[in-house]
C-alpha positions in Angstrom: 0.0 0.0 0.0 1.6 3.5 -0.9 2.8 5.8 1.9 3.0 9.1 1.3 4.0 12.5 3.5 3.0 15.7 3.1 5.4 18.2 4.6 4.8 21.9 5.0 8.2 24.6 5.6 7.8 27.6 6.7 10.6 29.6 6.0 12.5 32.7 6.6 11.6 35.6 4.3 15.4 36.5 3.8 16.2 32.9 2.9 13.8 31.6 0.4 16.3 32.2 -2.4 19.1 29.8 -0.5 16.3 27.1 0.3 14.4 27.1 -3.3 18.1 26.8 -4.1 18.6 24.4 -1.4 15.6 22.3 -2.7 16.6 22.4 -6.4 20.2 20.8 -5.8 18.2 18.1 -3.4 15.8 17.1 -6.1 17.9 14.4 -7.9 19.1 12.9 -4.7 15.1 13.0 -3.3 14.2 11.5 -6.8 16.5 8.6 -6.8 15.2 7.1 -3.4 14.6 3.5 -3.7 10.6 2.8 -3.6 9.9 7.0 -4.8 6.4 6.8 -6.4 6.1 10.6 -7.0 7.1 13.9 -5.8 6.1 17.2 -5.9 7.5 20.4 -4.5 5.7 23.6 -4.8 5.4 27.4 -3.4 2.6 28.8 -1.9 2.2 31.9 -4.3 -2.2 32.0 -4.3 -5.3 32.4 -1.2 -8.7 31.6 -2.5 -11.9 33.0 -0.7 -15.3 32.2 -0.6 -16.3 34.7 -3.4 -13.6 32.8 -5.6 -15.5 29.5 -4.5 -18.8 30.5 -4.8 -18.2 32.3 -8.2 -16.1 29.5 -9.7 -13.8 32.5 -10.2 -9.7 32.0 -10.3 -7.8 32.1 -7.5 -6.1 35.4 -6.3 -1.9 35.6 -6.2 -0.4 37.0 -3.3 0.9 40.3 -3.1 3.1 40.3 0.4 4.9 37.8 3.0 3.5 38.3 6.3 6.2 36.1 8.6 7.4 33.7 6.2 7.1 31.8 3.2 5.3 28.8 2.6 6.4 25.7 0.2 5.0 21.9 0.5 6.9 19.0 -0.6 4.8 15.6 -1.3 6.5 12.7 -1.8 4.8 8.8 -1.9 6.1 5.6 -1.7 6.2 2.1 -2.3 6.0 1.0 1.5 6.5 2.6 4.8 9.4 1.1 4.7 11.0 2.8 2.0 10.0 5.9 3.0 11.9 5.6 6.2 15.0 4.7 4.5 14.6 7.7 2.7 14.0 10.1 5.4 17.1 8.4 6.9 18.9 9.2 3.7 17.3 12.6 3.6 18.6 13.0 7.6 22.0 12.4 6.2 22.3 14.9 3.7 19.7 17.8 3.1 18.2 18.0 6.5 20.6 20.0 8.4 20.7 23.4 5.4 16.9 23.2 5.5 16.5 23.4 8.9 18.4 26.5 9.2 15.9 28.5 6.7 13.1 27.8 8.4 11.3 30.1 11.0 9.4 26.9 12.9 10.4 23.3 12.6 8.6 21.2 9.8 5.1 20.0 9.7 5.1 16.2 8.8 1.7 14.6 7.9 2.1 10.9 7.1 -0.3 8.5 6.2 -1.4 5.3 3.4 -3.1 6.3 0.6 -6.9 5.8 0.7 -7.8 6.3 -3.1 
């Protein structure tokens, strides 16, 4: 059964440059982890409202940064297992430079897929 995280980084105004950079260089060593099923890495740049919803209208791009900047990395997996070698992996390498551009640690949300 695929496994798949969903991890949210807030990070540091002043360093989203070093950590899209950061994340770029990281991208062939995430995407040859044994077991990878996908992965997807992207920036918050858009809010939606209710107007949007209810008008089917698109949604609107943010103007500022208030505290930090958001990105979301999804990757899934093979088996649990795999993705804990990977995070291992990920530990070893990456872990350490990202940590240091963020303003809070990482949200983590784990779970099997369900459909």
């Amino acid at each position: 059964m695929p496994f798949s995280e969903v991890c949210i980084y807030q990070v540091k105004p002043q360093k989203a440059e070093e950590f899209e950079a950061l994340m770029l260089e990281a991208k062939g060593f995430l995407e040859r982890q044994e077991g990878l099923l996908l992965l997807r890495f992207m920036k918050r740049g858009y809010h939606v409202d209710m107007e949007q919803i209810r008008e089917g209208l698109p949604p609107l791009k943010l103007t500022r940064v208030v505290k930090s900047v958001k990105y979301v990395l999804y990757w899934e997996f093979d088996t649990k297992e795999s993705y804990g070698t990977a995070q291992k992996n990920l530990y070893g390498s990456y872990w350490k430079a990202m940590e240091k551009c963020l303003i809070v640690p990482h949200d983590k949300y784990l779970g099997e897929e369900l459909f």
